[in-house]
TORKOL-4160 file (C-alpha; in steps of 0.2 Angstrom, whole numbers, padded with zeros to 4 digits, m for minus):
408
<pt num="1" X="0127" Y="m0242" Z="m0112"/>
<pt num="2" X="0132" Y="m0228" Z="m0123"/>
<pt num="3" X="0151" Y="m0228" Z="m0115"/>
<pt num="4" X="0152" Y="m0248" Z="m0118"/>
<pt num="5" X="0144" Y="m0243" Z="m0136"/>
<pt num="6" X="0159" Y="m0230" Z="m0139"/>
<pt num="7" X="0173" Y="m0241" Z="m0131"/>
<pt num="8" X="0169" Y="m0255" Z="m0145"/>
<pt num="9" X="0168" Y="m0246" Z="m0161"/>
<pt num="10" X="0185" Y="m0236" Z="m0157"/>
<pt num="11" X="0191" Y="m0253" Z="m0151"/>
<pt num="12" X="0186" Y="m0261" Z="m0168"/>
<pt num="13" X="0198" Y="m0244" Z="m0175"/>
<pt num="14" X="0215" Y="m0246" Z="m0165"/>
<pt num="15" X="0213" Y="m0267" Z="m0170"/>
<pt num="16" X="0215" Y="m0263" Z="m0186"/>
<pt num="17" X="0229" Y="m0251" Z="m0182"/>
<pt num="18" X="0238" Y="m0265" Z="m0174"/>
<pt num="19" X="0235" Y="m0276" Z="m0190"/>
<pt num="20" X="0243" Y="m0265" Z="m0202"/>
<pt num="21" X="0256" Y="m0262" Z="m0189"/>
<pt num="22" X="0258" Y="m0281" Z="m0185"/>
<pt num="23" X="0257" Y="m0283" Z="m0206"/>
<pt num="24" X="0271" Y="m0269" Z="m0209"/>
<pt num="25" X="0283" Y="m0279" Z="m0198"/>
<pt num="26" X="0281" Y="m0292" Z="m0208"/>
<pt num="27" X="0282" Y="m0285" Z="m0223"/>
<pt num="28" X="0298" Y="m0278" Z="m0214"/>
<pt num="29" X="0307" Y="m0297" Z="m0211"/>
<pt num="30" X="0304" Y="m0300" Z="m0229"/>
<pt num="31" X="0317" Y="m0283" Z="m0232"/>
<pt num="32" X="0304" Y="m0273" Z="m0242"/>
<pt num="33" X="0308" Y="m0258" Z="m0229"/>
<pt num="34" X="0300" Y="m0245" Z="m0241"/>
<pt num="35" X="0282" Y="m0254" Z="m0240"/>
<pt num="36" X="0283" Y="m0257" Z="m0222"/>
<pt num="37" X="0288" Y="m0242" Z="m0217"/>
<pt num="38" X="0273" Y="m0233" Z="m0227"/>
<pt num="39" X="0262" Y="m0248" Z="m0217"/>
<pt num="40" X="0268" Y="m0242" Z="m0200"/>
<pt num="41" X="0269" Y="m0224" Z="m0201"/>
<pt num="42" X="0251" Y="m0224" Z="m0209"/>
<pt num="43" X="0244" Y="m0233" Z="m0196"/>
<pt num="44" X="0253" Y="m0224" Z="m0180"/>
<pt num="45" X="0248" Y="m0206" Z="m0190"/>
<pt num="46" X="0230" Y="m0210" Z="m0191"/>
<pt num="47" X="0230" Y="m0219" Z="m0172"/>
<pt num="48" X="0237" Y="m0201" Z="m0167"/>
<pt num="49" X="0225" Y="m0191" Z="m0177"/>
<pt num="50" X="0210" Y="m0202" Z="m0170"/>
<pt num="51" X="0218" Y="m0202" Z="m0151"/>
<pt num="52" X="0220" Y="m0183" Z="m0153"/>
<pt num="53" X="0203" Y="m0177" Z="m0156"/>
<pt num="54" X="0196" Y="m0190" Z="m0143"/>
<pt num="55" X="0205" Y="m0179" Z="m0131"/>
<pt num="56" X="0216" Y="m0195" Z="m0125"/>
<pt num="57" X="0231" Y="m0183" Z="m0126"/>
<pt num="58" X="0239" Y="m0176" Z="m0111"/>
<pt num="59" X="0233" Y="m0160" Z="m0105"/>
<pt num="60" X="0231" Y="m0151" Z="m0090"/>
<pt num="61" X="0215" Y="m0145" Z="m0096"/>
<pt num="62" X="0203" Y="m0144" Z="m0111"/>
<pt num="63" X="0210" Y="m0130" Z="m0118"/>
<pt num="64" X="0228" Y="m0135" Z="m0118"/>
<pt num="65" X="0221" Y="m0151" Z="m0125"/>
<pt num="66" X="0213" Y="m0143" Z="m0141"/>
<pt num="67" X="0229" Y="m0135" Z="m0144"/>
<pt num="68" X="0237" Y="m0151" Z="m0144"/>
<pt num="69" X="0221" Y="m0155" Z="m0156"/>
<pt num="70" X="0224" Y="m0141" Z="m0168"/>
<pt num="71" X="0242" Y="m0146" Z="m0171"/>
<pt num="72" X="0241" Y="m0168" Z="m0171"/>
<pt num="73" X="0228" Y="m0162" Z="m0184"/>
<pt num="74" X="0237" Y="m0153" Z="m0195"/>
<pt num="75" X="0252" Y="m0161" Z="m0195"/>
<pt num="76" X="0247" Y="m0179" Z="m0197"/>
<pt num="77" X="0234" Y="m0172" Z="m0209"/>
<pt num="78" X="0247" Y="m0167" Z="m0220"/>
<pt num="79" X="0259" Y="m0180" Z="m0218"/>
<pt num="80" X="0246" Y="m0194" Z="m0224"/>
<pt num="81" X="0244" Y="m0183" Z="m0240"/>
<pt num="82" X="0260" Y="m0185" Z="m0243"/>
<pt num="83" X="0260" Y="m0204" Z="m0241"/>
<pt num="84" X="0246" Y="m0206" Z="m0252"/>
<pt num="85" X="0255" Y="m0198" Z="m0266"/>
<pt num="86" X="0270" Y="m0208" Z="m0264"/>
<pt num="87" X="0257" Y="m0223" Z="m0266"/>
<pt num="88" X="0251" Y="m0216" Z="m0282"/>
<pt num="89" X="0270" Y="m0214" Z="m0287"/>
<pt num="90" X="0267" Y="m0195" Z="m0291"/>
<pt num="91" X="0284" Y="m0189" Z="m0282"/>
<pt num="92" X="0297" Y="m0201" Z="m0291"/>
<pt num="93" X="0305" Y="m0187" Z="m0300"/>
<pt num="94" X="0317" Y="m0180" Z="m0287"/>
<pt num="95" X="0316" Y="m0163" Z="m0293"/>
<pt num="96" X="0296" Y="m0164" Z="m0289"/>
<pt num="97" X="0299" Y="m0173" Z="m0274"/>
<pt num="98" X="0309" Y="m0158" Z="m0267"/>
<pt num="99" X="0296" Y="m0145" Z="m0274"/>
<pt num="100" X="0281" Y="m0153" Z="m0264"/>
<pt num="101" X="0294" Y="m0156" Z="m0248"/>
<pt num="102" X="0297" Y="m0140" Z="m0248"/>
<pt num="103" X="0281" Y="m0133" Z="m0251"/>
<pt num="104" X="0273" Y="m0145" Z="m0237"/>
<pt num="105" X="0286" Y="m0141" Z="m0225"/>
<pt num="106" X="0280" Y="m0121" Z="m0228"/>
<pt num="107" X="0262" Y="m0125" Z="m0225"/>
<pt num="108" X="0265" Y="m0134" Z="m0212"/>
<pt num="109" X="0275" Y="m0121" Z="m0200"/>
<pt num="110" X="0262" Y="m0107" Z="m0207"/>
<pt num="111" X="0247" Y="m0117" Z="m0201"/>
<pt num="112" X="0254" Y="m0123" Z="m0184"/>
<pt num="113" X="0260" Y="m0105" Z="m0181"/>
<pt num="114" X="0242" Y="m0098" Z="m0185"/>
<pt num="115" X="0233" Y="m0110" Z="m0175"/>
<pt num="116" X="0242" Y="m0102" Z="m0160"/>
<pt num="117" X="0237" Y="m0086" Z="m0165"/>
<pt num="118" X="0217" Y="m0090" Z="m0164"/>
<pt num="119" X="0207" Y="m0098" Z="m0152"/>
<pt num="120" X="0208" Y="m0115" Z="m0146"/>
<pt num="121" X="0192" Y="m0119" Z="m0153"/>
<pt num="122" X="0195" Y="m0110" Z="m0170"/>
<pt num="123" X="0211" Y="m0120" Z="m0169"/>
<pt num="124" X="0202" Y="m0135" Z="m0169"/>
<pt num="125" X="0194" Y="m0130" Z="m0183"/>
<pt num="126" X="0204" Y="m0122" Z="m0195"/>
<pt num="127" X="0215" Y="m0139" Z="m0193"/>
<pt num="128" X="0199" Y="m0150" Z="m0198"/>
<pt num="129" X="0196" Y="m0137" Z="m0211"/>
<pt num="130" X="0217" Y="m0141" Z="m0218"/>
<pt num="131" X="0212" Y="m0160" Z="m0215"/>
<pt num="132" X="0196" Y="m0158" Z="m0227"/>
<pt num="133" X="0206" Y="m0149" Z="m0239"/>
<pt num="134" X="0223" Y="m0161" Z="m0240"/>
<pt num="135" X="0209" Y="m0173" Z="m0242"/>
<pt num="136" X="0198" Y="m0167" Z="m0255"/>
<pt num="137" X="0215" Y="m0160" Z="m0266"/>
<pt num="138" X="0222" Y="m0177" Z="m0265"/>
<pt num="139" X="0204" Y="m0186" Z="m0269"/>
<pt num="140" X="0204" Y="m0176" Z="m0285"/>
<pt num="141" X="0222" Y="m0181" Z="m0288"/>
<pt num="142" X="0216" Y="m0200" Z="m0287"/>
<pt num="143" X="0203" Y="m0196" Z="m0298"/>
<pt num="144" X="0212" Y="m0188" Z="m0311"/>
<pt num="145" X="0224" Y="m0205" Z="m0309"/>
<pt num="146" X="0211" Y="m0217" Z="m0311"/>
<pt num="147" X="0204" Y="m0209" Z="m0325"/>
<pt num="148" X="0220" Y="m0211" Z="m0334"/>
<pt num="149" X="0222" Y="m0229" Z="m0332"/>
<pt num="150" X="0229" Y="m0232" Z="m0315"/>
<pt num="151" X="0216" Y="m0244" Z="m0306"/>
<pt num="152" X="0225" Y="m0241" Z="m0288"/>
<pt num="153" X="0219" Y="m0224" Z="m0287"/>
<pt num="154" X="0202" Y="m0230" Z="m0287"/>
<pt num="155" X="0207" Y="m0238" Z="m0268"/>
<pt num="156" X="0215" Y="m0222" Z="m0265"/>
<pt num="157" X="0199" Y="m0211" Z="m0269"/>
<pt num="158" X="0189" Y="m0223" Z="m0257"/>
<pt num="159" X="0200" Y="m0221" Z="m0243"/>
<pt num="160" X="0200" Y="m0203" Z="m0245"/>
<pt num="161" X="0180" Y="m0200" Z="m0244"/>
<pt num="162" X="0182" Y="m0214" Z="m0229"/>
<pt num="163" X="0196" Y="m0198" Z="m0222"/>
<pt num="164" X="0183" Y="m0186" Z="m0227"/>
<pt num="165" X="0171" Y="m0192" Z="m0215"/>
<pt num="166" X="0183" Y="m0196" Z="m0201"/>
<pt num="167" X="0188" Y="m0179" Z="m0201"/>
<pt num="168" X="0170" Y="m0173" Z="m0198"/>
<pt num="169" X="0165" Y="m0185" Z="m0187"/>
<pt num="170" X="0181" Y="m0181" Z="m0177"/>
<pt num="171" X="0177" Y="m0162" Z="m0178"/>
<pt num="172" X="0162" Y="m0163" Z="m0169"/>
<pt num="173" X="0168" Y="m0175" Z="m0155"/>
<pt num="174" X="0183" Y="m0162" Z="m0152"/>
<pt num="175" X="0172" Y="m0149" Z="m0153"/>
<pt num="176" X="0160" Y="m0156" Z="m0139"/>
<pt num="177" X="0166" Y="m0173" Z="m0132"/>
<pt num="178" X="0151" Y="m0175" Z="m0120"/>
<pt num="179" X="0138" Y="m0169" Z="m0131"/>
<pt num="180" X="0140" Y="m0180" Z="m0146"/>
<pt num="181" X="0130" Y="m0194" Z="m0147"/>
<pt num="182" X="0138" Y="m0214" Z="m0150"/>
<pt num="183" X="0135" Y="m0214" Z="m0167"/>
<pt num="184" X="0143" Y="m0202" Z="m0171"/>
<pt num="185" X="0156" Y="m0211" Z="m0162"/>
<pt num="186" X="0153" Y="m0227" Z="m0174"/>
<pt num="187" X="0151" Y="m0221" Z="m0192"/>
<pt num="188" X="0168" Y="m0209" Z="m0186"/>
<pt num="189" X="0176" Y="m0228" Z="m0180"/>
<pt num="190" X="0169" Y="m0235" Z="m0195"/>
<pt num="191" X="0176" Y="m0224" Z="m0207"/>
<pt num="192" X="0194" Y="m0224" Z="m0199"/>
<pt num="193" X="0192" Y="m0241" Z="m0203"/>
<pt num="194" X="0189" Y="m0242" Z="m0219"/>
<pt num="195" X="0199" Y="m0229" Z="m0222"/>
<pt num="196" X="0216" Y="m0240" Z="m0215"/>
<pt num="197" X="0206" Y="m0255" Z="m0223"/>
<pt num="198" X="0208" Y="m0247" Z="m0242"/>
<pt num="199" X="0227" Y="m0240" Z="m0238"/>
<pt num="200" X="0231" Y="m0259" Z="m0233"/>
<pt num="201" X="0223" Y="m0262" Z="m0249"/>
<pt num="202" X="0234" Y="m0251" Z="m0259"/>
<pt num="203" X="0249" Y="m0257" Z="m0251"/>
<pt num="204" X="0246" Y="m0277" Z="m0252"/>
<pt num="205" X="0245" Y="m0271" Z="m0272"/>
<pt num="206" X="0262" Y="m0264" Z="m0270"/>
<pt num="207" X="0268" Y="m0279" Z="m0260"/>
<pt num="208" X="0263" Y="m0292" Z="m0270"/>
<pt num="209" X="0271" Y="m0283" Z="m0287"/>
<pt num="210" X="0285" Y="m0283" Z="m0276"/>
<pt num="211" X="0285" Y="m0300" Z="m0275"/>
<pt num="212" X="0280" Y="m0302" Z="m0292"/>
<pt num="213" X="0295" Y="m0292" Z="m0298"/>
<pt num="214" X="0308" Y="m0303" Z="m0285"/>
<pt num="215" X="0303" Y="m0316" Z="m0293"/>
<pt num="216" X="0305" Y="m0311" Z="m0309"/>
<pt num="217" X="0323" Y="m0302" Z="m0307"/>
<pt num="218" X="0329" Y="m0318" Z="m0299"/>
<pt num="219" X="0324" Y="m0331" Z="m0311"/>
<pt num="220" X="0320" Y="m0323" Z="m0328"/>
<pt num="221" X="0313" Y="m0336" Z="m0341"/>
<pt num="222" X="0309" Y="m0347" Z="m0329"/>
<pt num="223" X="0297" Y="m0335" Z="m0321"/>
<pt num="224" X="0285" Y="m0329" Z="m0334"/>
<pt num="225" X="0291" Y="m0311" Z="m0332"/>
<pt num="226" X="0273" Y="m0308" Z="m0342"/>
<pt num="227" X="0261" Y="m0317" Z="m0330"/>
<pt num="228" X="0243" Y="m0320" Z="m0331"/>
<pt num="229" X="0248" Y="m0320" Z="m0351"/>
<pt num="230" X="0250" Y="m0331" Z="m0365"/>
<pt num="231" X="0266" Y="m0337" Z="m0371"/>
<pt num="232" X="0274" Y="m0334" Z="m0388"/>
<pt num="233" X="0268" Y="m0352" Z="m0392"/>
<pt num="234" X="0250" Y="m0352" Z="m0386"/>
<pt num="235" X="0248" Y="m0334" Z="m0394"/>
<pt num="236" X="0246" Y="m0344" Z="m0412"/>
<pt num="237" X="0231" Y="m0355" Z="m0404"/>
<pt num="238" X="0223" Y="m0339" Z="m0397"/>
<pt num="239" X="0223" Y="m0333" Z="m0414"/>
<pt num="240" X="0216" Y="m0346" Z="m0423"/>
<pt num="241" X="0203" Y="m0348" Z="m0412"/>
<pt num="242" X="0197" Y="m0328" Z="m0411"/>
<pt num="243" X="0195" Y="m0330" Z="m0432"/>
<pt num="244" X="0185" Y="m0348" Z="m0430"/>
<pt num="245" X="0183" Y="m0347" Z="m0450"/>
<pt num="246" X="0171" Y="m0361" Z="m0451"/>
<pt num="247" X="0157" Y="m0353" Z="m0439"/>
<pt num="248" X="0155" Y="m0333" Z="m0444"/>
<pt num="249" X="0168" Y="m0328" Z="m0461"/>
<pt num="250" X="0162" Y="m0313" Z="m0459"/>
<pt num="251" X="0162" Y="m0310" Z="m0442"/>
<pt num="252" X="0175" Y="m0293" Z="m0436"/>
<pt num="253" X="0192" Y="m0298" Z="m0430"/>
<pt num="254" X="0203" Y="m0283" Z="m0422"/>
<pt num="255" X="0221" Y="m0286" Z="m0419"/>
<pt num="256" X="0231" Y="m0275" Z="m0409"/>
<pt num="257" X="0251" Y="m0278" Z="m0408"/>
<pt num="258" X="0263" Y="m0269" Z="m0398"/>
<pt num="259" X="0282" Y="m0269" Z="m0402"/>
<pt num="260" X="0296" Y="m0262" Z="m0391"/>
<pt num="261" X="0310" Y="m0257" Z="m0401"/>
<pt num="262" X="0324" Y="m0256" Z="m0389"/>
<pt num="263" X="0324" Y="m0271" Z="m0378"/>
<pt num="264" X="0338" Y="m0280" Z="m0386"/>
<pt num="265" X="0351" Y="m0261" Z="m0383"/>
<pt num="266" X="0344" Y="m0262" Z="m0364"/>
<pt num="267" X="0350" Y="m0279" Z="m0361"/>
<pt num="268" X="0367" Y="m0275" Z="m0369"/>
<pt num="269" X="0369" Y="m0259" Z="m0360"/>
<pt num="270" X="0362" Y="m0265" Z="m0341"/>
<pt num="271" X="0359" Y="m0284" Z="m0340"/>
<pt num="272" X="0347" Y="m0298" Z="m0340"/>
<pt num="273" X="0339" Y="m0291" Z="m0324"/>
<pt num="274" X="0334" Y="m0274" Z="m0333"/>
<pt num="275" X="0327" Y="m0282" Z="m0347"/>
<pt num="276" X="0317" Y="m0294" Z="m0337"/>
<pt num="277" X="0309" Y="m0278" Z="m0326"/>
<pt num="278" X="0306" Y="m0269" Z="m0342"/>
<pt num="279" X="0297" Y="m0284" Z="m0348"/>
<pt num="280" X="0287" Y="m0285" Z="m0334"/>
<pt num="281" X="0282" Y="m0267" Z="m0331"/>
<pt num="282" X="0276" Y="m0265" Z="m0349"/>
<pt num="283" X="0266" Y="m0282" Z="m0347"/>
<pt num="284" X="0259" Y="m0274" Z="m0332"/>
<pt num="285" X="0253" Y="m0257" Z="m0339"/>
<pt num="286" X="0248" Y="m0266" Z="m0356"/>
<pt num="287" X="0236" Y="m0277" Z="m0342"/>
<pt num="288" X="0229" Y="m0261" Z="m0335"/>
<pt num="289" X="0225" Y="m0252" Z="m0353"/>
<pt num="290" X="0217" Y="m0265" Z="m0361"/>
<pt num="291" X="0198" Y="m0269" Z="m0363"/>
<pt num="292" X="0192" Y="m0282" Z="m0352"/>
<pt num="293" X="0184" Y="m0291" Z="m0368"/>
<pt num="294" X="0202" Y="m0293" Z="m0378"/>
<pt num="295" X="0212" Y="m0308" Z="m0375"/>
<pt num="296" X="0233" Y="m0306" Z="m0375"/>
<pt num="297" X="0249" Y="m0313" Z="m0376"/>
<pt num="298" X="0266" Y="m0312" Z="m0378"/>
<pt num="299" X="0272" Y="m0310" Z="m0397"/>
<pt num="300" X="0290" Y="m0318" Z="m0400"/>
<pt num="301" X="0302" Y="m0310" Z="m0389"/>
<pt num="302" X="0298" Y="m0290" Z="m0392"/>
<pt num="303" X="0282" Y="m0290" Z="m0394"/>
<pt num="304" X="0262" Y="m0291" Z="m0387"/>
<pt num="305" X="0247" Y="m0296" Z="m0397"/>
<pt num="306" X="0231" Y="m0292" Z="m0391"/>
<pt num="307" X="0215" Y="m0299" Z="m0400"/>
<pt num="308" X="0194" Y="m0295" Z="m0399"/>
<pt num="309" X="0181" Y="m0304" Z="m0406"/>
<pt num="310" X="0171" Y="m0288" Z="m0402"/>
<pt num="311" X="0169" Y="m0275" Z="m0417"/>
<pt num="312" X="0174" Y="m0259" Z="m0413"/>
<pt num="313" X="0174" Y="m0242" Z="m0421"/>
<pt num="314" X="0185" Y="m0235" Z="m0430"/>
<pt num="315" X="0186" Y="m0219" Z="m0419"/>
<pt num="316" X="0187" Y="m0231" Z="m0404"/>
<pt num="317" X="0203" Y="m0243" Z="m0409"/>
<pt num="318" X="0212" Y="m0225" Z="m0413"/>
<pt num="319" X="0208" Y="m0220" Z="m0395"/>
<pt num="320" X="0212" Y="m0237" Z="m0388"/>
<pt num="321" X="0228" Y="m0235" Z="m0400"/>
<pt num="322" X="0235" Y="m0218" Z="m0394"/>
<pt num="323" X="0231" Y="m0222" Z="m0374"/>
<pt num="324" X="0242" Y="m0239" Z="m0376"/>
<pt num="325" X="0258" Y="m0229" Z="m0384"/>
<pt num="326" X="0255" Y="m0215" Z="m0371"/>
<pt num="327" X="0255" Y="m0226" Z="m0356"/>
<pt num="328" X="0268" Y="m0241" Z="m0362"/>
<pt num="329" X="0283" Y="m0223" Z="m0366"/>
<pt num="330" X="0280" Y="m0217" Z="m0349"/>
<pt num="331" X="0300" Y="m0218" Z="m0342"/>
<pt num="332" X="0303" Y="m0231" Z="m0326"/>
<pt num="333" X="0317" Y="m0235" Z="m0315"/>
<pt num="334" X="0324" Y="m0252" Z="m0319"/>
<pt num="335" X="0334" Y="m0262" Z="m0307"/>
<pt num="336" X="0351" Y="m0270" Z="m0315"/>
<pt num="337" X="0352" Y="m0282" Z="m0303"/>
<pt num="338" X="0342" Y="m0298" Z="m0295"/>
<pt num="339" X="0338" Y="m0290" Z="m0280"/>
<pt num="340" X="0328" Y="m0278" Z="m0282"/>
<pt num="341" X="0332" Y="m0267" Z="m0265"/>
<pt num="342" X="0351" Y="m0273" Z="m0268"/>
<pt num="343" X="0365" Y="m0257" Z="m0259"/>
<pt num="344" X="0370" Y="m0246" Z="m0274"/>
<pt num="345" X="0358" Y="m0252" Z="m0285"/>
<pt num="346" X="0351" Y="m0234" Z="m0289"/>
<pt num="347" X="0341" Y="m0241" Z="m0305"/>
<pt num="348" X="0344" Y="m0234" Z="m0324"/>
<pt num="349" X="0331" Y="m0223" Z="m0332"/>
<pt num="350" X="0323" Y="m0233" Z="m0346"/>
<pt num="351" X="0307" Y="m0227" Z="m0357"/>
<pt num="352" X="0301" Y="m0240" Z="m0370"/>
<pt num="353" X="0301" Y="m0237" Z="m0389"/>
<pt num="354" X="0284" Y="m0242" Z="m0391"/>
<pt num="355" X="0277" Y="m0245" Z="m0409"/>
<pt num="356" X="0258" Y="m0251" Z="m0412"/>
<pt num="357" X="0248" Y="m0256" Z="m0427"/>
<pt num="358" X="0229" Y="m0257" Z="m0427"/>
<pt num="359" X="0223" Y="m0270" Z="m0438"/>
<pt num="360" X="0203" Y="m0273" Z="m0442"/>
<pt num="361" X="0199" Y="m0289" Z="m0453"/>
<pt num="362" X="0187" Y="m0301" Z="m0452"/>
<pt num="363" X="0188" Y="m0319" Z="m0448"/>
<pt num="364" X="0187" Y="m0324" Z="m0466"/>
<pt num="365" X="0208" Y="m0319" Z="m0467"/>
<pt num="366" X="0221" Y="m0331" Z="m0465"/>
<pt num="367" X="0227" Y="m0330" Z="m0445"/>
<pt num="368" X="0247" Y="m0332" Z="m0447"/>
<pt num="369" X="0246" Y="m0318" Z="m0462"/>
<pt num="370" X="0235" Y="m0305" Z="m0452"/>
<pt num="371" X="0248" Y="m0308" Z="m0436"/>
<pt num="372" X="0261" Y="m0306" Z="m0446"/>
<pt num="373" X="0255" Y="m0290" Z="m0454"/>
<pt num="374" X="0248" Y="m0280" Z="m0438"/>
<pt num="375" X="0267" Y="m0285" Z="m0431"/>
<pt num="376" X="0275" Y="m0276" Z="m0446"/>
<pt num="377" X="0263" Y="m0261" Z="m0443"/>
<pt num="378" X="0268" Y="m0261" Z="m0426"/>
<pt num="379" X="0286" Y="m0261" Z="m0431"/>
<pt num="380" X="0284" Y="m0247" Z="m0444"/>
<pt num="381" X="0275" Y="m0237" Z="m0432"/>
<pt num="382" X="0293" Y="m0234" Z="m0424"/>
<pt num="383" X="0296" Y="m0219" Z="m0435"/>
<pt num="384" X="0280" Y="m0212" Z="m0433"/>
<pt num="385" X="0278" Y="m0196" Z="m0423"/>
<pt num="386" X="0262" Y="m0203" Z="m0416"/>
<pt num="387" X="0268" Y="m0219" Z="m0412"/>
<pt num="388" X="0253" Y="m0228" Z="m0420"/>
<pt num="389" X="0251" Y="m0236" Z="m0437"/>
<pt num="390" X="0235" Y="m0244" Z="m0443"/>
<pt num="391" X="0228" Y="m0248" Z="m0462"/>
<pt num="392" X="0221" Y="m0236" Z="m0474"/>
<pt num="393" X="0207" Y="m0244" Z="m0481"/>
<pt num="394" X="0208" Y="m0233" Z="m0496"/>
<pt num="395" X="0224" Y="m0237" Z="m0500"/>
<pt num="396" X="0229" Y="m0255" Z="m0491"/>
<pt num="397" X="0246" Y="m0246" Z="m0486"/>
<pt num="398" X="0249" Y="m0244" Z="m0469"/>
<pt num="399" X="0248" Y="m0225" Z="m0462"/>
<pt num="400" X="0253" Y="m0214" Z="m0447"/>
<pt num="401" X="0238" Y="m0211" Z="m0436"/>
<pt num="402" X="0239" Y="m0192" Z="m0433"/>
<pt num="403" X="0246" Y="m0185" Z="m0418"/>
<pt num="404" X="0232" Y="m0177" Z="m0406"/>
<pt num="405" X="0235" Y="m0162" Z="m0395"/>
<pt num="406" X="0227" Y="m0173" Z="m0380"/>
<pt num="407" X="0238" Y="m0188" Z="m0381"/>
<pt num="408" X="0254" Y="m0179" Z="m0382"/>
């Protein structure tokens, strides 16, 4: 019973590491290598971390086994840590890339070499004890991620406490294979499961903006390169609505634009298929930064306009303000050509000249005149050090919001 127990949970596991294999293929056909190849690797890394403490490697006997434990541990371990970054796109920059190679690569030799050097048992442990800690630094590198704006590190935190309790579970079947009982075996199974189940997440996210971006390189204006937005045309309607004079004049109307200064330079200097991908990455992040109650929408053909019905306070729309300039100038890779995995297309390094202007009113003030105005603050907030205009109530001038330490 227990045996037929054990035999279905970890069959449940290595099914799932067939799908994300079987899915990676297929993401394969479809020429997006770098996606597959994370799919596959994943998978086969975690199939040999789980098959390794099971003690389904060869062996002559249980000690040679654990040895072979020790090191599977550590070395797949620590080679998952480094996928996971590359999903949270923290190793772009080459010269950090080689840094972390190079450090990993150190670790690496000196824990396989001490793992020799103790007992087969303490092996065992002190690669569960690497395991636990490649997980635990990377889950409060997600964190940190997320925190900041990025919604896929929040998949990459819950895989990592799934890992987390792999690796425990894993411990102690290694440990004493005959001894554990079967649900230990399941909540292990279970968590290798989830765990595969949120990286497959994480990479169907990467997929689809692949496709997304494909599409977008290809076609151009006839693919909304801002999707799941409003057009420059329908951006008029939403603004009249969100004042609604006749119901509440009095009600609070906050207008945020967004400007970027040097689109029209990119598409001179790299092409169509640059400016389409800038447009679409800076649609994306302005997506991932903004309140879930404000609506938005493309503004002519340089700019974004986000609107609330919502009051908020002053301090608030500064914050909002600063963490929208700060995320929109971080630099990117463009593609200059339609296909975005095209030989010798190497990309050009491209940050966005973001300008934005807060505007509060109410809904008493004319729609057209208060868009036209938080797109002029937006545009003067170009030459500003902070990147950030809004309107001195004081004064009706439009002013520089100050610079903050934090958001630098």
């Amino acid at each position: 019973m227990q045996l037929d127990a054990i035999s279905f949970v970890w069959g449940g596991f290595f099914a799932a590491v067939v799908l994300l294999v079987v899915g990676g293929l297929a993401v394969f056909a479809q020429s997006h290598h770098r996606v597959a190849l994370q799919s596959v690797v994943t998978a086969l890394l975690t199939a040999l971390f789980v098959v390794s403490y099971l003690g389904w490697l060869p062996g002559s006997d249980r000690f040679e086994q654990l040895r072979l434990v020790s090191v599977a541990g550590i070395v797949t371990a620590i080679m998952l840590g480094l996928l996971l970054l590359v999903d949270l796109g923290l190793l772009r920059e080459r010269a950090t890339r080689a840094i972390v190679l190079r450090a990993t690569a150190l670790v690496t030799a000196a824990a396989v070499s001490l793992s020799w050097l103790v007992s087969p048992r303490q092996a065992v442990t002190l690669a569960s004890l690497i395991a636990a800690g490649v997980a635990l630094v990377s889950l409060v590198v997600s964190v940190r991620s997320a925190l900041r704006g990025d919604d896929v590190a929040w998949i990459a935190a819950s895989s990592l406490v799934f890992a987390l309790t792999l690796v425990a579970g894993a411990t102690l079947i290694a440990l004493d294979r005959a001894g554990v009982p079967w649900p230990v075996h399941a909540i292990s199974a279970v968590a290798g499961i989830g765990f595969l189940t949120a990286v497959g997440a994480m990479l169907w996210l990467r997929y689809s903006f692949l496709i997304e971006m494909r599409e977008v390189l290809a076609q151009g204006p006839r693919y909304d390169p801002i999707t799941r937005m409003r057009s420059s045309h329908a951006v008029a309607q939403m603004a009249v609505q969100a004042f609604g004079r006749h119901r509440e004049p009095d009600r609070p109307v906050v207008l945020i634009a967004v400007s970027i200064g040097n689109l029209y330079a990119l598409e001179n200097l790299h092409g169509r298929a640059a400016l389409n991908h800038a447009l679409f990455v800076c649609a994306s992040r302005l997506r991932r930064c903004a309140p879930a109650d404000m609506d938005m929408g493309r503004l002519a053909d340089d700019a974004f306009l986000l609107v609330s019905r919502n009051a908020r306070d002053a301090e608030r729309l500064m914050q909002l303000g600063r963490r929208l300039a700060k995320q929109l100038t971080r630099p990117v890779t463009l593609h200059t050509t339609p296909s975005a995995e095209a030989p010798g297309d190497e990309g050009t390094e491209w940050a966005a000249q973001v300008g934005v202007g807060l505007l509060a009113t109410s809904a008493r003030s004319q729609p057209s005149a208060m868009v036209s105005k938080v797109r002029d603050m937006s545009r003067t907030a170009w030459s500003f050090d902070s990147r950030v205009a809004w309107l001195d109530q004081g004064s009706d001038s439009i002013a520089e919001l100050p610079v903050l330490d934090s958001a630098r």
